[in-house]
MILUMRO-196909 format. One line per 5 residues: number of its first residue (from 1); for each residue z negated, y negated, x of C-alpha. Coordinates in steps of 0.2 Angstrom, whole numbers, plus 5000, padded with zeros to 4 digits. Layout:
NUM	Z/Y/X; ...
***
This chain:
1	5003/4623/4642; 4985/4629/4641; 4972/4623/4652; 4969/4640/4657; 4987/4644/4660
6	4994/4638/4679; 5009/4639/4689; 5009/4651/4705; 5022/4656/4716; 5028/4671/4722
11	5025/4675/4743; 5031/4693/4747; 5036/4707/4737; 5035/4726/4744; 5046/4739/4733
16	5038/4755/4736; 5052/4766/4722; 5065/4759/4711; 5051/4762/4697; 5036/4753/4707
21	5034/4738/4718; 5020/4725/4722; 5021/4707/4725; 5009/4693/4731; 5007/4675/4723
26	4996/4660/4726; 4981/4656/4721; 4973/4643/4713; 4959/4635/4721; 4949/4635/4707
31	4952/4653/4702; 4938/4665/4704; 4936/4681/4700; 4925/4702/4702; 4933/4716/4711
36	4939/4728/4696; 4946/4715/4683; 4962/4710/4678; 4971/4695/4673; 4987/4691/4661
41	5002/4687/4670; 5016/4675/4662; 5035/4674/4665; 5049/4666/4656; 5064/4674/4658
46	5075/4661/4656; 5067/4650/4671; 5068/4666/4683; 5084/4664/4697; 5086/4681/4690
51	5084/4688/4673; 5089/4706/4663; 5095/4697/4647; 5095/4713/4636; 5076/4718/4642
56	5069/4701/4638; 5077/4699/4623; 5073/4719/4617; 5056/4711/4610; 5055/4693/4613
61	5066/4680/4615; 5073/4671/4633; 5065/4654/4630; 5047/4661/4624; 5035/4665/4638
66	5029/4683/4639; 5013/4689/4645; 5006/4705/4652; 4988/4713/4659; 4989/4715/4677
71	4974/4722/4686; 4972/4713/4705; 4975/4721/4721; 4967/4709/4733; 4950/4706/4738
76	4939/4692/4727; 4940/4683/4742; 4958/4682/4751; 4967/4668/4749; 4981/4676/4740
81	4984/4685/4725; 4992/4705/4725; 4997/4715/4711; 5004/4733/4709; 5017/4736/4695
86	5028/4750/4686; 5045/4743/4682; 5047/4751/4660; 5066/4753/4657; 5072/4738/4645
91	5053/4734/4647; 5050/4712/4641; 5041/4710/4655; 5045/4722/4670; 5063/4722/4668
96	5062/4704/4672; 5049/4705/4684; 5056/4720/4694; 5070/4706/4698; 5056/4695/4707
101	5063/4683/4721; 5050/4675/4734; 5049/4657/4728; 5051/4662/4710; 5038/4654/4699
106	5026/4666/4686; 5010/4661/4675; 4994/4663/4677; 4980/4664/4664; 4964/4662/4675
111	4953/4669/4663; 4948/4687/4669; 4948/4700/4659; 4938/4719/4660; 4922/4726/4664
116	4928/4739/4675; 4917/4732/4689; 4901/4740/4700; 4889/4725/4692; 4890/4734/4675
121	4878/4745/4682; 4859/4741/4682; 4850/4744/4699; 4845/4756/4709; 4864/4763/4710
126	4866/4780/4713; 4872/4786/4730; 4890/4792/4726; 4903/4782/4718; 4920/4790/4711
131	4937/4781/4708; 4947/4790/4699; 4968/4784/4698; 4984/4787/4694; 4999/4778/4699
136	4995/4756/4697; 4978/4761/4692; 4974/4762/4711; 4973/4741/4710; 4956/4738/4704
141	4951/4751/4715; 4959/4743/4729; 4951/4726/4726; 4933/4735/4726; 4935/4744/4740
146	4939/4726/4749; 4925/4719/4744; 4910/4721/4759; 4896/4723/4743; 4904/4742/4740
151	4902/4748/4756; 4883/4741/4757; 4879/4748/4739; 4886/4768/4739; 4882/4782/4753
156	4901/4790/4749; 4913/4784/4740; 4928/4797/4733; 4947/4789/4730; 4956/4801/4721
161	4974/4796/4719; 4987/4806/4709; 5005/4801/4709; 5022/4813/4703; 5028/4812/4721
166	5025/4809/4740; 5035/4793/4738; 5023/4785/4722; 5009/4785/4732; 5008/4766/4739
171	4997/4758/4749; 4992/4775/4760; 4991/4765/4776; 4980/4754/4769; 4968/4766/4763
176	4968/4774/4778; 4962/4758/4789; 4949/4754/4773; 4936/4764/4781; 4937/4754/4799
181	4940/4738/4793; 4926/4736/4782; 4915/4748/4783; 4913/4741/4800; 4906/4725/4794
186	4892/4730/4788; 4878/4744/4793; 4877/4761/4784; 4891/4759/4775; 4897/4771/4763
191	4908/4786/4769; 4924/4784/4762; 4933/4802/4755; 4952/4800/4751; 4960/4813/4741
196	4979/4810/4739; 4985/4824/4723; 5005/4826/4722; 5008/4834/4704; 5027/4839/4707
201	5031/4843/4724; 5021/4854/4738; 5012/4841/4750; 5004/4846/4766; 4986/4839/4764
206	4985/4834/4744; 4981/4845/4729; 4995/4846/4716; 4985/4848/4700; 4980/4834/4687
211	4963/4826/4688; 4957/4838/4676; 4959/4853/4679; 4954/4850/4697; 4938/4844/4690
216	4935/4858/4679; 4938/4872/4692; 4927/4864/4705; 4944/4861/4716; 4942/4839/4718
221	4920/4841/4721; 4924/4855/4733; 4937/4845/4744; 4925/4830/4742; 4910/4840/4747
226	4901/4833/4734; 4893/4836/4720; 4896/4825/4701; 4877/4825/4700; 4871/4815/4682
231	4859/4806/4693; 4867/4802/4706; 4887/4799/4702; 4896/4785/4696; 4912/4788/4689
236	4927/4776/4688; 4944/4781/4679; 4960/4769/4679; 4978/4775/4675; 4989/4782/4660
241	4981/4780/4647; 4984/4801/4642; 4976/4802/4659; 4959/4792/4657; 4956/4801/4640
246	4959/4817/4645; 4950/4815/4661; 4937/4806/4651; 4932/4822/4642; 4931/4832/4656
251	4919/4823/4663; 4907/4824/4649; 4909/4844/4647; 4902/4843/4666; 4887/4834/4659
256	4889/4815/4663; 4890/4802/4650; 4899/4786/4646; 4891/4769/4653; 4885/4759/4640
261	4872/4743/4644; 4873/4747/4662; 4866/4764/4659; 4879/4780/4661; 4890/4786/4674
266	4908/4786/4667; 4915/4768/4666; 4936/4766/4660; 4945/4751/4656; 4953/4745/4642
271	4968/4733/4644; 4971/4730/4625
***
């Protein structure tokens, strides 16, 4: 086994839909990591208590360890590791790990990955900062938003959450307390704007239009009450991959531009 590669164990587990669950693993002492990137977690189906033999052996096979990207939940400093996952039908790797027992045993590598983090942009920061997510792309965003040096650095902050249905948007309660329970901790901290968008059913409260169009028709800056001003917005986008492109482009016909050398508004990541 790699250096880099180390055992952790799995403390709680919170199913959300039959498609999408989270769970909660040590962490190792040594392990650090920045609010925004992701890590490559490890199973083997073989050594699970409970394993989908036609899924794991659909592209690799039971005795080989399989590896996927997994963006972090938690804050860089709890004590514990969370993660937010889609279960993929017949999937290697989530057809096992939907199955996922407290006590179970999954891999770690503890090299992070990704640059979808608020120090790849140079100082001064503008005032507003935008996260933009669809479905498990809410994690990175999560983990930032727990993190006391967000609140201190951004005057509002805007989370845009888009999910199929009422039931696929996770985590709402905790969004909800973000605002009181660390924006209290430090002074002038940024005023947090949650905008929950349900695309296939009528919510009371959400918009129901993909990411977008509501940008293109004013509809997202409107319920934010702000502006996506080229000097003064940050943009990040995490979520299906049709999502972040198309969402991608829309953001640059409004006149912002990609973030490259620290320099830009519009920062993605990429998991591959």
């Amino acid at each position: 086994m790699s250096d880099n590669i180390q055992k952790v164990t799995v403390l709680s587990k919170t199913t959300w839909t039959p498609n999408l669950f989270s769970f909660t693993v040590s962490r190792p002492d040594s392990f650090k990591f920045t609010a925004g990137q992701f890590v490559r977690l490890g199973v083997n189906p073989s050594q699970l208590k409970y394993y989908n033999q036609r899924g794991a052996a659909a592209n690799e096979a039971l005795n080989e360890d399989i590896f996927r990207a997994y963006s972090i939940v938690s804050s860089p400093f709890d004590d514990i590791l969370e993660f937010f996952s889609i279960v993929i039908p017949d999937g290697a790797f989530t057809s096992q790990l939907q199955h996922l027992e407290v006590g179970d045993e999954l891999l770690l590598n503890t090299m992070p990955f990704g640059f979808l983090t608020l120090a790849r942009y140079q100082k001064p920061l503008p005032k507003d900062l935008w996260l933009l997510a669809t479905g498990t792309g809410l994690a990175p965003f999560l983990s930032m938003l727990q993190d006391l040096k967000t609140w201190e650095d951004y005057e509002h902050i805007v989370l845009a959450y888009s999910a199929r249905s009422t039931e696929e948007l996770a985590y709402i309660e905790k969004i909800e307390s973000l605002q009181e329970d660390f924006g209290s901790l430090v002074d002038n901290p940024a005023k947090l704007i949650f905008i929950p968008i349900v695309t296939r059913e009528p919510v009371e409260g959400a918009l129901t239009e993909r990411l977008p169009k509501l940008l293109l028709d004013d509809t997202l800056q409107s319920r934010a009450g702000i502006d996506l001003d080229v000097d003064s917005t940050h943009v990040m986008l995490c979520g299906n991959p049709e999502m972040v492109e198309d969402t991608k482009e829309t953001l640059k016909t409004l006149g912002l531009v990609m973030n490259r050398r620290g320099e830009g508004n519009i920062a993605v990541e990429n998991y591959w």
